[in-house]
N, C-alpha and C positions, 0 to 999 in steps of 0.2 A: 845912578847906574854907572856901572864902571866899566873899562874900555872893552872886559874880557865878555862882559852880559852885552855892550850894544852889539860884539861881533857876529854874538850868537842869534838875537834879533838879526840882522841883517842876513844872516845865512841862511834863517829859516825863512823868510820873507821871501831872499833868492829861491829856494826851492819850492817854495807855494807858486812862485808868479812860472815856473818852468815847470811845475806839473799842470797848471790851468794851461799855459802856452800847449801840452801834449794832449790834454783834454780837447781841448776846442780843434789843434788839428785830427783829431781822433772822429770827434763829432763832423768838423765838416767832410772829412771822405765816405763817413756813411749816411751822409746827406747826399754826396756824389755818388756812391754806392747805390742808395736808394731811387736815385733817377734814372738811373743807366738800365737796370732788370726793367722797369718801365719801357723805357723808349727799345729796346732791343723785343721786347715783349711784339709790341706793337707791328715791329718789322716782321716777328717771325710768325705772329699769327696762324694757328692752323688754319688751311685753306678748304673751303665750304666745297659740298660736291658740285656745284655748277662751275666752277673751276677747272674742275676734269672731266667732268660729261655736259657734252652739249645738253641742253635743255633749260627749263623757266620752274620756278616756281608756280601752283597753281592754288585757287582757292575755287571752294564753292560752300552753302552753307554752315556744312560739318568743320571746315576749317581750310588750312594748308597742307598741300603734298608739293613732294616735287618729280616733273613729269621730263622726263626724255624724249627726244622723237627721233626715227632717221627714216628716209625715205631709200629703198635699192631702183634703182632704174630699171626697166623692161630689160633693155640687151644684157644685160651685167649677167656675168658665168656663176654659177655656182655649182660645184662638181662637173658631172655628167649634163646638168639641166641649165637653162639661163632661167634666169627670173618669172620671166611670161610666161613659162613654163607652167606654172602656176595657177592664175589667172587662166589657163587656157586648159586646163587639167580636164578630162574625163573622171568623174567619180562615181558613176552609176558602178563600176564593177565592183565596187567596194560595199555596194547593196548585200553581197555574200557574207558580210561580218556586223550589219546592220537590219537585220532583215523586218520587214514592217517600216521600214522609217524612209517617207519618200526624202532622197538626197537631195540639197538644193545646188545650184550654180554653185560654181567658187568662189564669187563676191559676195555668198551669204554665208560663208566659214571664216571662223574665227579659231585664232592658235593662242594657246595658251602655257606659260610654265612660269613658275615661280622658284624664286630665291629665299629659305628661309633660315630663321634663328638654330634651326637642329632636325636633323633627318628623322627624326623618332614621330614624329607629330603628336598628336597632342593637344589639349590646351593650354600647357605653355608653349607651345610653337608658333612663333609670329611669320606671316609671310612679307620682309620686310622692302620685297622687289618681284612685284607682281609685272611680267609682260604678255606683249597678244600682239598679234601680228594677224594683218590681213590686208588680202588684193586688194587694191586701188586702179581697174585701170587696169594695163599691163604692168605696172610698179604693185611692190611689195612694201605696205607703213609696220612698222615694231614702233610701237609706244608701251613706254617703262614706267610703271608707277613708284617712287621710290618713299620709302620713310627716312624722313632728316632726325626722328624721334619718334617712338610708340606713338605719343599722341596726336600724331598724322595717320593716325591708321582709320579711323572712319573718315576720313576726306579721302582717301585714297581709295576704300573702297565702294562711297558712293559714286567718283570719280568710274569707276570700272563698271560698275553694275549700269550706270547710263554708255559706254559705249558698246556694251552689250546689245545693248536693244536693237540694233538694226539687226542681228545676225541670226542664223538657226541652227545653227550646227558648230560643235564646239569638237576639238581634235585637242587631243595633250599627249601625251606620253608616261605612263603607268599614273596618269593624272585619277581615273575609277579607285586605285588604292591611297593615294598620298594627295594631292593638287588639291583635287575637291571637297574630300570630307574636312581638310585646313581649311578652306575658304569658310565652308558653309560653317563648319564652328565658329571662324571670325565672325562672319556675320549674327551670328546667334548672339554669342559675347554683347555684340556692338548695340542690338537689339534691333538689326536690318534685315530686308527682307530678301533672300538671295536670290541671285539672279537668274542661277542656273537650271531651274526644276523644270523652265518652258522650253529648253534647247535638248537636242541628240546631239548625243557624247557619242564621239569614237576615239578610245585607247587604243592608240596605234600601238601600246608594247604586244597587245596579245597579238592581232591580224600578221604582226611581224614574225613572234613566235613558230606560228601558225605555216606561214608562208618561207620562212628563211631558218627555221631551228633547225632540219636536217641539214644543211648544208655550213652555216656560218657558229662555229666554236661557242660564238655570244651574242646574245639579242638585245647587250643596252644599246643606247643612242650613239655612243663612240664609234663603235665599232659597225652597226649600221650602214653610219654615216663614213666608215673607212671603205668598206668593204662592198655597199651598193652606190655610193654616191662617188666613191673616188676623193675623197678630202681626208686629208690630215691636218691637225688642230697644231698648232705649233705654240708652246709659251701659254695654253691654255691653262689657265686656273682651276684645280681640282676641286671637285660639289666637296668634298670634306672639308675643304679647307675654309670656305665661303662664309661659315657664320662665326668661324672664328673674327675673321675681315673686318666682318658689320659690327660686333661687340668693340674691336678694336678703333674703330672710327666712332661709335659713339662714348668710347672713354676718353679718348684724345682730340676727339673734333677734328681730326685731319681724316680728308677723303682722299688721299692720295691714292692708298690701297682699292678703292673701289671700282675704279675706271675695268680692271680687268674683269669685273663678276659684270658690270654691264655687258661688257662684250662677251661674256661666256652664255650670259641670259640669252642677246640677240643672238645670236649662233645658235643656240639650239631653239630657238623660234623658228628658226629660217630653216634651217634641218630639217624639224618637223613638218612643214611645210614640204618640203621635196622628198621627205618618203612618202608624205601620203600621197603624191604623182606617182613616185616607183609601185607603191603598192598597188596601185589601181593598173598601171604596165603591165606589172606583173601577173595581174590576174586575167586580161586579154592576153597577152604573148601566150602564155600556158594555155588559155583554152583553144587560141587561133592556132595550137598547134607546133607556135613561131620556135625561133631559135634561145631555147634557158634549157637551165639545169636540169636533168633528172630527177632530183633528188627533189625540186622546186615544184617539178610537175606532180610526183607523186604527192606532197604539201596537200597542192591544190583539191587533187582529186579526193582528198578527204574532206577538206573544206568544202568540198561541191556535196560529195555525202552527207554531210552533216546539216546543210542547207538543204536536202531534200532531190537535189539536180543529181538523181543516181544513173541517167544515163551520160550527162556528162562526168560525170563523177570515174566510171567504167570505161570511155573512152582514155582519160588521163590517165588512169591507172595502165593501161594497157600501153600507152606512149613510152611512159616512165620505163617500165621492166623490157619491152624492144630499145631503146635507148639506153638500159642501161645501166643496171643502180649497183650501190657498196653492197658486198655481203652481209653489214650489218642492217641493212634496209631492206636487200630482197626479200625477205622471208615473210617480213609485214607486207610488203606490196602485194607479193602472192597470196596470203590468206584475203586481203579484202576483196582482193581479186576473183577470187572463188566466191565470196559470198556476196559480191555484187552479180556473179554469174547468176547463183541460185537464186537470188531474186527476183532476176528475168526470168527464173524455167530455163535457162541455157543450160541442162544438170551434165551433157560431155563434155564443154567447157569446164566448169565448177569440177568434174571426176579430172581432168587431168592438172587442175591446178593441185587439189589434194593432192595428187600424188606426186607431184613433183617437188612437194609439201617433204613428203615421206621420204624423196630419195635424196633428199639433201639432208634429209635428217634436221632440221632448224626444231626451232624452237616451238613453233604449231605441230608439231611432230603429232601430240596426243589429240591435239582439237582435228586434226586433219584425219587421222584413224576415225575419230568417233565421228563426224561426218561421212566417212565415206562407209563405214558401217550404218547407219541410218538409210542414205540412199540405198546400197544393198536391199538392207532387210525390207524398207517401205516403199521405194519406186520400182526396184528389179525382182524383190520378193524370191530375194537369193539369201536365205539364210545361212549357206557354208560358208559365202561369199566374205559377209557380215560380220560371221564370226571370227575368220582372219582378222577383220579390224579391229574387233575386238580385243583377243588374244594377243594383237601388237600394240597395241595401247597400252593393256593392264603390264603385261611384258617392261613396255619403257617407263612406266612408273616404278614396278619395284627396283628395277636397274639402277634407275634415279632416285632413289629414296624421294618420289613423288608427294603430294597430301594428301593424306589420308582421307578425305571425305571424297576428294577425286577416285582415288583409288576404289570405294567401297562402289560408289554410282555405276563406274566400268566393268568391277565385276559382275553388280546386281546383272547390268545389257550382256555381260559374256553368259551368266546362268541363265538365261533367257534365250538367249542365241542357240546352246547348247541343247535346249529342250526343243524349238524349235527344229534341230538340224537331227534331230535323231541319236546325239552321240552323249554320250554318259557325261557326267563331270568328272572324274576318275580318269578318263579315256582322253581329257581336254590337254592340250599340251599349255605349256606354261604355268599349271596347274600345282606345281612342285612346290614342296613346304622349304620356306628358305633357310 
């Protein structure tokens, strides 16, 4: 080997032994590499929901849920009402939207609303944050039933269906369309037996409808709760936003996002809760006559109609329209007002509501004609009388390009009138080909 061949060996040697030397520093920083995503892992952990919401984990046969609790104290404000408030409620008046169902005390109602996977329901819709709230006492308990995973969901709602049982009476919030038929298909799924078939439901959206539609723009729970309760929601989490939340917590395992749907669920527990106080207020103040709305009174006075109470029913109505109502209201008040007259036989009452029917010109315009043409022709057995109402009837329908089957009925009563009264059809005014 000669000097030019061992140079070449040694050179190549040098650069073997300083590529392994770059190898093995190469290998060991993704060895350091490799421990570091580890232990930083470990630090940064997503943090489980009992991290941010008070509460325990629970079990019973079916498996694990995890359960929230909070307790409101008696004094503690809430809007217009304190807590006790509650607890202390009169609910017999609310017998007007329940009728048949004896009401029990307020330590045997139970409140209920749920947080779920998608507003649409369904049987893909999971209810993944079931609450209930009820008296204790002068305090107010909200217990959360939460899913940490789907497969908490029969622990959770055999969890529910046993604190059910002490109660009789179940209140929700447009719970009759959405709340319930979700549970009860859960249950079905799950192959349990549901809880709710023994209890009286009352959907507070209708009674509210009912009692506050005239007056307040909107009958969800927001606005409710803005506008009879006195509370604004501040920083509150929007119901659309809610199952994006819980998808997002169980892709990533962090519950950070969740703290806020808890406290949007108890919020509108505790809500619910103190309208069904105001709505029962409200249905003494109006009938004692007290100091509310016009507009609230007249509500009422149909809700007493509708329940059968037509003499209070006729008193309200008569409050209302002396007190005071929108143009767009009067003209309904008047017409029921007359036809609560006539159902007493009060028929001079009932004659000058019609007519005052007539001179307003509203929208009973033609029922108001053809009432007081009836009375004519069959209590006073005044057929000219009659026929005037007639004739202004048939009149403001072709004026108005009225319905046709309306229109033919009123002529048939005006050619009848006319034989009646002596005078030809020819001779009848209004009578004119258009």
């Amino acid at each position: 080997m000669n000097l030019q061949e061992k140079l070449r060996e040694l050179k190549q040697s040098s650069q073997k032994t300083i590529r392994e030397d770059a190898l093995e520093r190469q290998l060991e920083y993704l060895r350091r590499l490799d421990q570091r995503p580890r232990k930083l892992s470990a630090e940064r952990a997503p943090q489980g929901v009992e991290h941010y919401v008070e509460g325990e984990v629970c079990s019973n046969d079916c498996g694990e849920f995890f359960m929230a609790q909070q307790v409101l104290p008696a004094g503690r404000p809430y809007g217009k009402f304190r807590i006790d408030d509650i607890a202390s409620a009169d609910l017999q008046p609310l017998g007007l939207f329940l009728p048949g169902v004896d009401l029990p005390p307020p330590n045997s109602v139970v409140f209920l609303d749920t947080e779920t996977t998608g507003l649409s329901g369904g049987t893909g819709t999971c209810a993944f944050l079931i609450g209930i709230g009820m008296a204790e006492g002068s305090a107010f308990r909200v217990r959360q039933y939460f899913l940490r995973d789907f497969t908490e969901e029969k622990a959770a709602l055999q969890a529910l269906a046993e604190a059910l049982e002490p109660y009789q009476l179940l209140v929700t919030f447009n719970g009759k369309t959405f709340d319930l038929p979700l549970l009860e298909a859960r249950y079905t799924l799950a192959r349990m037996r549901s809880p709710f078939a023994r209890l009286a439901h009352l959907d507070l959206l209708h009674p509210a409808r009912r009692l506050w539609k005239l007056r307040l723009e909107s009958c969800n729970l927001k606005n409710l709760e803005r506008e009879l309760l006195g509370i604004a929601r501040n920083g509150d989490v929007a119901g659309s936003e809610i199952p994006q939340i819980y998808f997002d917590y169980l892709r990533t395992g962090s519950a950070e996002g969740l703290q806020p749907v808890f406290f949007h669920n108890a919020l509108d527990i505790v809500t619910l809760a103190a309208l069904m106080v105001e709505a029962g207020q409200a249905v003494t103040r109006s009938g004692d006559g007290g100091d509310c709305d016009s507009r609230d009174l007249f509500s009422l006075s149909r809700i007493l109609e509708r329940a059968g109470a037509s003499d209070l029913a006729l008193a309200a109505c008569q409050q209302a329209l002396e007190r005071g109502l929108p143009r767009s209201v009067e003209p309904q008040a008047l017409w029921q007002l007359a036809l609560q007259h006539k159902r007493f036989r009060r028929y001079e009452q009932a004659v000058e509501a019609w007519e005052e029917i007539i001179r307003r010109r509203s929208r009973y315009l033609v029922e108001a004609c053809e009432e007081l043409a009836i009375h004519y022709e069959h209590c006073l057995r005044d057929a000219a009388k009659a026929l005037e109402f007639a004739e202004a009837a048939v009149q403001h329908l072709h004026e108005n390009s009225g319905p046709p089957s309306r229109l033919k009925h009123l002529s048939r009563r005006r050619e009848r009138l006319l034989k009646k009264s002596g005078q030809s059809l020819k001779q009848a005014p209004g009578n004119q080909s258009r």
